[in-house]
One Martini backbone bead per residue (centre of mass of N, CA, C, O) as a GRO file, in nm:
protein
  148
    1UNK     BB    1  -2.432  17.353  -0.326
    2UNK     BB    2  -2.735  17.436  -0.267
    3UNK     BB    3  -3.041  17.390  -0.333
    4UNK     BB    4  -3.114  17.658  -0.282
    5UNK     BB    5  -2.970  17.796  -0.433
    6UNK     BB    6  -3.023  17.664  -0.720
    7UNK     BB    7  -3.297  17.820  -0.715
    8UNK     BB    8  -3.236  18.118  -0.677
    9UNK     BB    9  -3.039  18.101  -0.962
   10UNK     BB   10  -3.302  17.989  -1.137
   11UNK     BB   11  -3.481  18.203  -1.121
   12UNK     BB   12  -3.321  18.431  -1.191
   13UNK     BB   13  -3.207  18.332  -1.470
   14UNK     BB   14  -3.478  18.275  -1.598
   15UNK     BB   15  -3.605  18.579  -1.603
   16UNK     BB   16  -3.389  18.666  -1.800
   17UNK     BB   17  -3.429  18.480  -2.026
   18UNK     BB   18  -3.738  18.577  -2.038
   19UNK     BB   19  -3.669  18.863  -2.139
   20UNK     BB   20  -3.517  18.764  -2.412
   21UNK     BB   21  -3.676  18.442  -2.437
   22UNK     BB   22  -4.032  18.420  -2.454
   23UNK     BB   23  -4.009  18.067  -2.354
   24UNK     BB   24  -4.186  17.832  -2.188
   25UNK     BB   25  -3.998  17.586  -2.217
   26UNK     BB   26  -3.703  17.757  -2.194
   27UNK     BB   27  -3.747  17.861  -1.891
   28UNK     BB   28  -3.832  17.583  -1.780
   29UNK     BB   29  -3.544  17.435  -1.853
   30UNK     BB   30  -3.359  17.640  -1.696
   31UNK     BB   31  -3.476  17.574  -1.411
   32UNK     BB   32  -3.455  17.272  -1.389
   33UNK     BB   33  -3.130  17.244  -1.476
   34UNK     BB   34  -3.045  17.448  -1.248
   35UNK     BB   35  -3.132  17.175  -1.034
   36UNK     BB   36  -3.101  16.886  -1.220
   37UNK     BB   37  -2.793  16.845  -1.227
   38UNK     BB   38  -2.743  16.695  -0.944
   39UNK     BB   39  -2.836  16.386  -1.024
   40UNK     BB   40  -2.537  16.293  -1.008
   41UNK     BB   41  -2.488  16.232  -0.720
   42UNK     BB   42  -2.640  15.982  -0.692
   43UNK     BB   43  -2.489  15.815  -0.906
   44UNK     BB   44  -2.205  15.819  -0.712
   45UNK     BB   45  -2.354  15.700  -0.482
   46UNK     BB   46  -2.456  15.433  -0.659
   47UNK     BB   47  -2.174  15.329  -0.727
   48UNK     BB   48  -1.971  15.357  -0.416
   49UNK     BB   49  -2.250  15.220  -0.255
   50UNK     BB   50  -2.464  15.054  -0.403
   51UNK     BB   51  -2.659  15.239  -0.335
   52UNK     BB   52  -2.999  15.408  -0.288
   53UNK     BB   53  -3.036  15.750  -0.139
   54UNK     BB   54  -3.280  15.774   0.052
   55UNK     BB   55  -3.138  16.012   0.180
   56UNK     BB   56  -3.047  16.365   0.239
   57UNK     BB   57  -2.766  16.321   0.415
   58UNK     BB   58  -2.636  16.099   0.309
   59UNK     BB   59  -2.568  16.260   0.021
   60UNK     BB   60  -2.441  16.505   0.186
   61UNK     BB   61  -2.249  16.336   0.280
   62UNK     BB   62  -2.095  16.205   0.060
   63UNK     BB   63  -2.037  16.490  -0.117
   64UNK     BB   64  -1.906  16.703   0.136
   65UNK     BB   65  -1.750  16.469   0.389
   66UNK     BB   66  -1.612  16.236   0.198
   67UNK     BB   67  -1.317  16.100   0.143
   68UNK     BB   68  -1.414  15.898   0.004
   69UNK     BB   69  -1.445  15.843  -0.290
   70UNK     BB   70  -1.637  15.932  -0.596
   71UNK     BB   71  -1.629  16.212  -0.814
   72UNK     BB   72  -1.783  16.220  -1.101
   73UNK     BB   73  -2.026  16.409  -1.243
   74UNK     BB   74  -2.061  16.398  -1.531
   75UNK     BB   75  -2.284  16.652  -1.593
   76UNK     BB   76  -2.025  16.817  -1.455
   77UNK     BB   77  -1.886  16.954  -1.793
   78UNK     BB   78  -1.755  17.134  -1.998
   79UNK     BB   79  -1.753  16.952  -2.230
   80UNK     BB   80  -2.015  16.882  -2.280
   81UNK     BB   81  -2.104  17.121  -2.291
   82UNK     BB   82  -1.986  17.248  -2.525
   83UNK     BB   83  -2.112  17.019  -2.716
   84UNK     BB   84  -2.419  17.145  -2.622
   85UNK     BB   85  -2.392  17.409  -2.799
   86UNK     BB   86  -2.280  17.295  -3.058
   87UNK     BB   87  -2.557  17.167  -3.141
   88UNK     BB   88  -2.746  17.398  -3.111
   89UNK     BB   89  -2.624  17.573  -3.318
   90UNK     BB   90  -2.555  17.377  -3.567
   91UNK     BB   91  -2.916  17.219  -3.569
   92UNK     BB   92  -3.106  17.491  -3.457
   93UNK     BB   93  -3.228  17.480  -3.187
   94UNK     BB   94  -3.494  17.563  -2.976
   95UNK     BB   95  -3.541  17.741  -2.673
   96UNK     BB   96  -3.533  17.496  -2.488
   97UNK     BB   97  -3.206  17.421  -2.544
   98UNK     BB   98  -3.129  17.703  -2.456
   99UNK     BB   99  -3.217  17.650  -2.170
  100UNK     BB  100  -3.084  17.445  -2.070
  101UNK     BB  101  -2.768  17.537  -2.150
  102UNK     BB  102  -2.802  17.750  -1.938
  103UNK     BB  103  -2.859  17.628  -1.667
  104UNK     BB  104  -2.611  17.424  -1.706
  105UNK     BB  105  -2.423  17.710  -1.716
  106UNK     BB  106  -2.507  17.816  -1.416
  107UNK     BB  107  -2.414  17.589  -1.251
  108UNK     BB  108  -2.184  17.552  -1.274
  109UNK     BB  109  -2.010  17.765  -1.244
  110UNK     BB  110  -2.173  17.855  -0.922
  111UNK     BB  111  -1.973  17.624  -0.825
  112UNK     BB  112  -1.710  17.685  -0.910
  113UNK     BB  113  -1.726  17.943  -0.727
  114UNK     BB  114  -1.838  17.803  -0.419
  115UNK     BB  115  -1.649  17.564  -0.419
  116UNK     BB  116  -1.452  17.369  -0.309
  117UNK     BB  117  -1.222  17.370  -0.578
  118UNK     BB  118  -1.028  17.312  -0.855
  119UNK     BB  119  -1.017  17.456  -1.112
  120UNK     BB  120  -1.048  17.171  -1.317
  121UNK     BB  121  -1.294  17.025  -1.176
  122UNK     BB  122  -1.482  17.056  -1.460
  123UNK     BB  123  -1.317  16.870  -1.574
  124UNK     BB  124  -1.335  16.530  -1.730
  125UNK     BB  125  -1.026  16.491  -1.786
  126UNK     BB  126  -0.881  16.570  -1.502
  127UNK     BB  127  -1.087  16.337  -1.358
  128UNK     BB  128  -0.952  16.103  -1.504
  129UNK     BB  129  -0.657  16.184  -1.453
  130UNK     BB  130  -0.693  16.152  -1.123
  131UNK     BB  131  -0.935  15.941  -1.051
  132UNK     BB  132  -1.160  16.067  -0.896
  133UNK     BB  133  -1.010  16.207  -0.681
  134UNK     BB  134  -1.073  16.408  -0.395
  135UNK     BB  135  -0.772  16.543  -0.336
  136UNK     BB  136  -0.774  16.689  -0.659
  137UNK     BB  137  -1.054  16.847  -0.664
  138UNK     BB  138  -0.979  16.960  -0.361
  139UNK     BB  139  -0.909  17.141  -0.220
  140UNK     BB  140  -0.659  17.098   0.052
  141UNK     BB  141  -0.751  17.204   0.274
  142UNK     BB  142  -1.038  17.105   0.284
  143UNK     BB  143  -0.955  16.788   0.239
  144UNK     BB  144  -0.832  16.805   0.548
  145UNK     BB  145  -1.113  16.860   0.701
  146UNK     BB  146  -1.225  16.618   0.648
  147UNK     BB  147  -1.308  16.404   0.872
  148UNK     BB  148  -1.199  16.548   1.199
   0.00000   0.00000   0.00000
């Protein structure tokens, strides 16, 4: 997904967030939450290519056209989100972490729903079971159409 859409995605969550538990942190979390989960994108790419993604272009490039690399993203995990919402219940965090876990947890969905990726593509199981393979995490259509 592009970053204008999870701006877009993350206001509009924010919104209802705020609608339901009207707090500054907690809106705030949820806002940021649902735009900087992305930030393990860099990660990947300074694991994959030794150097630090100086350029949006670059970035983009390695995240959505190269067939080669590993999309580790750890970030992007159903098992640790599933982690940190029972902790938020479990330790009873107050709304800041639950606005927070809101946000990555609508970001993370609407990847699911809108990237071309293979069903448990956001499980972190499942990638380390492929080895971070990009040919078993995205469909196989997309998979064959990158760098043609």
């Amino acid at each position: 997904m592009s970053p204008v859409s999870h701006v877009i995605i993350s206001a509009a969550t924010s919104g209802i967030f705020w609608s339901f538990i009207p707090s500054w942190s907690g809106t705030l979390a949820c806002f940021l939450s649902g735009i900087f989960l992305d930030l393990d994108h860099h990660f990947d790419y300074y694991l994959n290519k030794k150097a630090i993604p100086l350029s949006y272009k670059k970035l983009l490039s390695f995240s959505e056209k190269e067939k080669a690399g590993k999309p580790y993203l750890f970030l992007h995990s159903y098992e640790l989100l599933a982690l940190f919402w029972f902790s938020i219940f479990y330790f009873q965090w107050g709304p800041l972490w639950g606005g927070l876990a809101v946000g990555i947890t609508v970001h993370i969905i609407a990847d699911q729903l809108c990237n071309p990726v293979r069903p448990l593509s956001y499980f972190l199981l499942y990638r380390i079971k492929h080895e971070f393979h990009r040919g078993k995490l995205l469909t196989e259509k997309h998979y064959q159409t990158l760098q043609e």
